[in-house]
N, C-alpha and C positions, 0 to 999 in steps of 0.2 A: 438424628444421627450426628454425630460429632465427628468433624473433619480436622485434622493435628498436620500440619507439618514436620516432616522429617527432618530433613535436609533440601537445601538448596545450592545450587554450585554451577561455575559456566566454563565452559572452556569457547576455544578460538584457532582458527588456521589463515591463513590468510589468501585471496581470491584474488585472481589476477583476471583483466576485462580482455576480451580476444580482441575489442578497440574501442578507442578513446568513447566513454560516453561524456558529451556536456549537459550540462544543465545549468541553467541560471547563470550564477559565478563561479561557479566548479567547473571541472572537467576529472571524471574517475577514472584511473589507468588500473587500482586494483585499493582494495579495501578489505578490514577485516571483518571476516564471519564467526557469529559468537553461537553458540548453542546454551539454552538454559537449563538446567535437569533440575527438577524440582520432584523429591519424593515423600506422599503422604498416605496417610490412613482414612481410609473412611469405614467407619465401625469396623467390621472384620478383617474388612480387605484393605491390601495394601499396593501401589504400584507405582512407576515413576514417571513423569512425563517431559516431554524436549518441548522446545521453543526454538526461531533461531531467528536472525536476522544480520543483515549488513550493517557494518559502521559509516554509514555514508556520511565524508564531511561539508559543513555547508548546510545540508536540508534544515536540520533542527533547529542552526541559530540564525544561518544566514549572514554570520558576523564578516564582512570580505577583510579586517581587520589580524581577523584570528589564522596561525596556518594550520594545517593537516594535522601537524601532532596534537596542536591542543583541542581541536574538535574532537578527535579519537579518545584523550586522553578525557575530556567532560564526559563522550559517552561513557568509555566505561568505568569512572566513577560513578554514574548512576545507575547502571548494571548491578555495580558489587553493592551498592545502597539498597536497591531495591531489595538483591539477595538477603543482605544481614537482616532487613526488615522482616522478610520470610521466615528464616530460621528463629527470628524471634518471636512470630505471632503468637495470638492468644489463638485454641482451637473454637473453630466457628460451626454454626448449626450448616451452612453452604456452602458454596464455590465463590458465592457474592460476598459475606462476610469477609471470609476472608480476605478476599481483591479489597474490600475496601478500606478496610483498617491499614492493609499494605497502602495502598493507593492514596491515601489522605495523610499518613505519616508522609510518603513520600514529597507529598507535594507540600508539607510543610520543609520540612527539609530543603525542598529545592530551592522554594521560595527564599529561603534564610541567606541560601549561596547565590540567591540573584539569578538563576537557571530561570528560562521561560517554560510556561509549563509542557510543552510539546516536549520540549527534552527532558525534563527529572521525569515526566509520565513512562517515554520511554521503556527506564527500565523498568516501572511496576508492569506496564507491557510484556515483558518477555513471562515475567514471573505470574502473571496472569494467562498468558496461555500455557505455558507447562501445568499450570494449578488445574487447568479445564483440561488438559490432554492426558495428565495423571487420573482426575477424577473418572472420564471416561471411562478411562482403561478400565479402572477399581469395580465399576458397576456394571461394565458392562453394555451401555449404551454409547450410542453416537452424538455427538456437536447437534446436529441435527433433530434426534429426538429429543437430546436434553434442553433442548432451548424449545423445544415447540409444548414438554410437557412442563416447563418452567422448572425443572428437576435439577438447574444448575441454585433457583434463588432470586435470579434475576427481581429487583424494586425498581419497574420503572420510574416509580413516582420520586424515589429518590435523586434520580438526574431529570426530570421534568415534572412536575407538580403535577402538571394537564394530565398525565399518563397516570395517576394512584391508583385508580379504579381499572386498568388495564392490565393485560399480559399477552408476552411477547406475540402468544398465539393468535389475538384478537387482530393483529395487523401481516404477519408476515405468512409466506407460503403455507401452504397444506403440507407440502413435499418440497425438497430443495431442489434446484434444476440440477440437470444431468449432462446440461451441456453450457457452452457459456463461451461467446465470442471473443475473441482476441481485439483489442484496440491497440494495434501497434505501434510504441513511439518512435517517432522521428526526431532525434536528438540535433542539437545545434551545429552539429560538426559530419553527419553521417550523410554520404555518398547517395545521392537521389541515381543515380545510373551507375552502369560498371563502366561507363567509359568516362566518367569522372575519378575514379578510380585510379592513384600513377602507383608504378611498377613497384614503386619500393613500399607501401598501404595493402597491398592486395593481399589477402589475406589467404591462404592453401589449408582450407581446416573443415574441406566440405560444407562449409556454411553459409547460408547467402549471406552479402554485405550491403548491396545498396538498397534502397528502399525497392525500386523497380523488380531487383532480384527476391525480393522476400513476400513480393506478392504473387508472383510467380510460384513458390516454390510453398507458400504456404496459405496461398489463395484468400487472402485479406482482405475484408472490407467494411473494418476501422479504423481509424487510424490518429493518434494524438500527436501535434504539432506544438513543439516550443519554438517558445517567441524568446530575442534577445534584449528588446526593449527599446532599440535602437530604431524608430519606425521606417526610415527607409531599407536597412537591410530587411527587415522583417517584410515588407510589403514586394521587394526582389525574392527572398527565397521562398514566400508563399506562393508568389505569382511561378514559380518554377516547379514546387511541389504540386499543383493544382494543374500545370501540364503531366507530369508525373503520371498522376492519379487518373487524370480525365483519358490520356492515352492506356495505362495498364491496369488497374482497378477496375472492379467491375460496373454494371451501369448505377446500381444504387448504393453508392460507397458513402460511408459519413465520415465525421472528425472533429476532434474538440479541439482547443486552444487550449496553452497552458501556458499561461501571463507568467511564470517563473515570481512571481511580486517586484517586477521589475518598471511597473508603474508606481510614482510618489503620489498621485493622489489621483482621485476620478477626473477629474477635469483633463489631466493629461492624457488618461487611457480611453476617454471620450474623443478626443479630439484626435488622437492612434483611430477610434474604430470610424470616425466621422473618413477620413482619409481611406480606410480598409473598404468600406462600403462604396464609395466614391470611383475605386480604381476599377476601370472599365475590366482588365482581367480575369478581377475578382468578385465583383459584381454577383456574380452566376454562380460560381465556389461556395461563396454565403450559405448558400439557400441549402447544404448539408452541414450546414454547423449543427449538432445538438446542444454543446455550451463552451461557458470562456471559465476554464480554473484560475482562481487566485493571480487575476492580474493585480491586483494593488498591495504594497508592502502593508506586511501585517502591521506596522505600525499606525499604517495610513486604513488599512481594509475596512474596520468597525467602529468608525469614528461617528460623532455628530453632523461634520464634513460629507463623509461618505454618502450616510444616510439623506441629506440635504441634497447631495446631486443625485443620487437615484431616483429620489422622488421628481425630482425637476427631468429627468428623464423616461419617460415610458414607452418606450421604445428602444429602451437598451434589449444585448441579447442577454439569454439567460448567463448569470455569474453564480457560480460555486465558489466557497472557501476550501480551503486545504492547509496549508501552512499554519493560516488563522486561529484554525481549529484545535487550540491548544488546551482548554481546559473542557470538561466535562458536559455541561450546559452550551457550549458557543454557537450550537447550531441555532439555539432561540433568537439570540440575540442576532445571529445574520441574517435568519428569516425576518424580524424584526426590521430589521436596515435595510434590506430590498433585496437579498439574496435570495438564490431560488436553491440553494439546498449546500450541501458541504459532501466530502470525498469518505470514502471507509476505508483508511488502511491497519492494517492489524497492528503495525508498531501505535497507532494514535489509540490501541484499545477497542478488544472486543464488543466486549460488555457496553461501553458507550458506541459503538458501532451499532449495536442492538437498538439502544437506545434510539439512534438518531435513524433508524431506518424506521421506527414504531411512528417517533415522531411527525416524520415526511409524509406518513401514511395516513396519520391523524390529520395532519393539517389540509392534507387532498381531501378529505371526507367533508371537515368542521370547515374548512376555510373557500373550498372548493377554488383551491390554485392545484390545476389538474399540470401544471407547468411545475413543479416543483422536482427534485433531482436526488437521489443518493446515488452516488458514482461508486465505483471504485480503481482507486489509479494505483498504482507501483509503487516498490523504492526497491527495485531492480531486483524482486525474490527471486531465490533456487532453490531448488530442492537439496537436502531430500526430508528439509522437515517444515521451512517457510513457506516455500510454495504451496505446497498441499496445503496448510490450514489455512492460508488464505483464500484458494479457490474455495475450501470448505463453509469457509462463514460468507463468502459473494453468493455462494449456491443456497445457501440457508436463508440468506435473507433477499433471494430471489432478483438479484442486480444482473441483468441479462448480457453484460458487456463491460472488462473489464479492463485496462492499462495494463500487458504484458509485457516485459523489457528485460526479463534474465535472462530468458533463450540468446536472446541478438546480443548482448554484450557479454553474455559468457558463453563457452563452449559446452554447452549440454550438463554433465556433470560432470565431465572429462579428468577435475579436480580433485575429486571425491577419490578414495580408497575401493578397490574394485568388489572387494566384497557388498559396498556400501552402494556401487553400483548393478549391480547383480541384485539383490535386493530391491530396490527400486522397481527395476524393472519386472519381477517378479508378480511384487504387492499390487505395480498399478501397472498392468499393459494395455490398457486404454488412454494412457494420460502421457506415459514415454513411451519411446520405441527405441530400437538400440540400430544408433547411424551406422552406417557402409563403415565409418572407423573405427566403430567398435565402441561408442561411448552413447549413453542412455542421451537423446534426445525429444524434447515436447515433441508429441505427435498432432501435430495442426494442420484439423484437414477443412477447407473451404471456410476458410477463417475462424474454425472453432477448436475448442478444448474440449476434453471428458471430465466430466464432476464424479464422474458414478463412483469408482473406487473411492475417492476421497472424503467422499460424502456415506457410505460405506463405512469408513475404518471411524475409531474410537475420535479421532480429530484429525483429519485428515493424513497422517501417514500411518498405514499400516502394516508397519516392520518395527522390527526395535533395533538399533543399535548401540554401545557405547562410546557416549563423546570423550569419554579422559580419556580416547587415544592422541588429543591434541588439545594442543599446552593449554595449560589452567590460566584462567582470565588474570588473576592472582599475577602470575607470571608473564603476562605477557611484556612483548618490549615496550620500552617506551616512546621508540623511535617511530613513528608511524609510517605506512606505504605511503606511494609517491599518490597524491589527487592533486 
């Protein structure tokens, strides 16, 4: 069957955060949300599919050099790149064909403009999930079956040699899950109690705000901790988040570390955890660590260096890459260096998602490192079309616990155009519910989510909407929101 691209095309509105989320070097008060539409054929049938994601500035390059406009303004130049790519392709016998001709054009391209590959992937990213949410549609199947009857195309061996002889089925679920835990972030700037909380912050929008309020209200017990790099603050506000926890959480609570890449080399972040382990407070805390994300700047993370002190180390805790994980293959090469595994977020690419979760599974059998990790962390998704397909591919490839941070830093879909909410709620009332206010909120009950609808529809959302009711990417300003 011969699969043709139609048309490609994005539009954009802009999202305003109910409070400051930080991260890293940033701090997001509000950023723009792109939607991708991409419409194709496959033999007879024909249908369109959405994408969408946040402009977040900072994540992709990290540059503390560059401001806000010009991180927005990179994005989505590699957006509308990835698009013209689309509308140009040759038609491919798959879903992979075509991702990869896009995908490998792209990253020449990006290469040429000096783009690191986590950003010009990006936008083959969006255009690669529209391709799979169109394809769906066309045939008829779900994210879920197509990936389990390899009906999308998927070549493992093309992103991992070790993998030729494989398919996706040989490593991942029978069935996708149906539920799937919330690991709640704890941003560098947000309120551990409401009585830290002053008068003029306090937020009236029915939503909890401090961390103590949000475990209460949505009964938590994961939870993800950024570090600012700074090791004394860091080792003050863990020690306070760990009273936190120990008083309001329940008795067997976990949480990971998320290093922001705010360590220049191992030796420093070693000598961070030599101190962390050491402090009588925290001592006890430790012992629910599951892992440390992307403490070392990606410049420093997969070095000769790197790999040199992990080895001289065995007794580190387990480290994930994230940021790192910028080109197709990186997961080898971190397993390689002494990582014990890397992050899935859907902007870094499904299909290599796929990849690296076959990978981790391979290497727990072949390698017997029963320690080894595929995560999956955030970049602050909402609905009503990111979210879904990203809990859809976490259910698919069976990751029991996930990084959720749209709900807390944005108001439900509050946002959104109410038909668009009304819908939502519709397709999935296992997944939203609709708040005391009147706006579609995640329904998180005892610190979990619903997969079922998501996992369900063609690619996790199952409605249709149209996005040219806001402004074509073409058109957007140039002026970027305030981060």
């Amino acid at each position: 069957m011969s699969i043709q691209i139609e048309d490609a095309r994005a539009f954009a509105l802009t999202l305003r955060a109910r409070m400051p989320f930080r991260y890293g070097i940033a701090q997001m008060v509000e950023a723009p949300h792109v939607f991708a539409q991409v419409t194709l054929s496959a033999g007879a049938a024909r249908a369109t599919g959405l994408a969408a994601d946040h402009l977040p500035p900072k994540w992709f390059t990290k540059n503390p050099a560059s401001s806000p406009a010009d991180d927005i303004a990179e994005m989505v130049a590699v957006i509308q790149r990835a698009l013209r790519l689309a509308r140009l392709a040759q038609p491919g016998r798959t879903v992979f064909d075509l991702w990869q001709q896009i995908y490998h054009d792209q990253r020449a391209w990006g290469d040429a403009q000096s783009y690191p590959p986590l950003l010009s992937g990006f936008g083959a990213s969006l255009v690669e999930r529209a391709l799979i949410d169109a394809y769906c549609k066309a045939t008829g199947v779900t994210f879920a079956e197509s990936v389990r009857a390899n009906a999308l195309g998927i070549r493992l061996g093309d992103i991992y040699p070790e993998l030729s002889h494989n398919q996706p089925a040989d490593f991942l679920p029978a069935q996708p899950l149906a539920q799937i835990t919330v690991r709640h972030t704890v941003g560098l700037s947000d309120p551990l109690t409401d009585a830290e909380i002053p008068d003029t912050e306090r937020l009236d929008d029915g939503l909890p705000q401090s961390l103590a309020a949000c475990i209460r209200t949505y009964g938590l017990t994961h939870f993800k901790l950024k570090l600012c790099g700074e090791p004394a603050q860091d080792l003050d506000r863990l020690a306070r988040i760990a009273a936190t926890l120990n008083t309001d959480a329940p008795a067997g609570y976990a949480f990971t570390l998320d290093g922001n890449e705010m360590y220049q080399d191992a030796a420093q972040f070693r000598e961070f955890w030599r101190a962390l382990a050491a402090n009588a407070r925290l001592a006890p805390f430790l012992r629910r660590l599951l892992f440390v994300e992307q403490p070392l700047h990606r410049n420093a993370a997969l070095t000769d260096e790197a790999r040199a002190a992990f080895s001289a180390w065995p007794d580190r805790p387990p480290l994930i890459i994230d940021e790192s994980d910028g080109a197709l293959d990186t997961l080898a090469l971190a397993l390689d260096c002494g990582y014990h595994g890397t992050s899935h977020k859907n902007c870094k690419g499904v299909f290599k998602g796929v990849a690296n979760a076959c990978l981790i599974e391979h290497r727990r059998r072949t390698a017997a490192r029963a320690n080894l990790v595929i995560s999956a962390e955030d970049l602050s998704n909402v609905g009503p079309v990111a979210l879904l397909q990203d809990l859809a591919v976490v259910a698919t490839l069976g990751i029991p616990h996930a990084e959720r941070n749209g709900h807390h830093y944005f108001a439900g879909l509050s946002m959104l155009p109410a038909q668009i909410q009304s819908a939502v709620l519709q397709a999935h009332p296992d997944l939203y519910r609709r708040h005391e206010r009147g706006f579609p909120t995640l329904d998180i009950q005892g610190g979990q989510i619903s997969a079922r609808t998501v996992t369900r529809a063609p690619f996790g959302a199952d409605f249709s909407f149209d996005p040219a009711e806001f402004s074509p990417l073409d058109d957007w300003p140039s002026a970027a929101p305030g981060a």
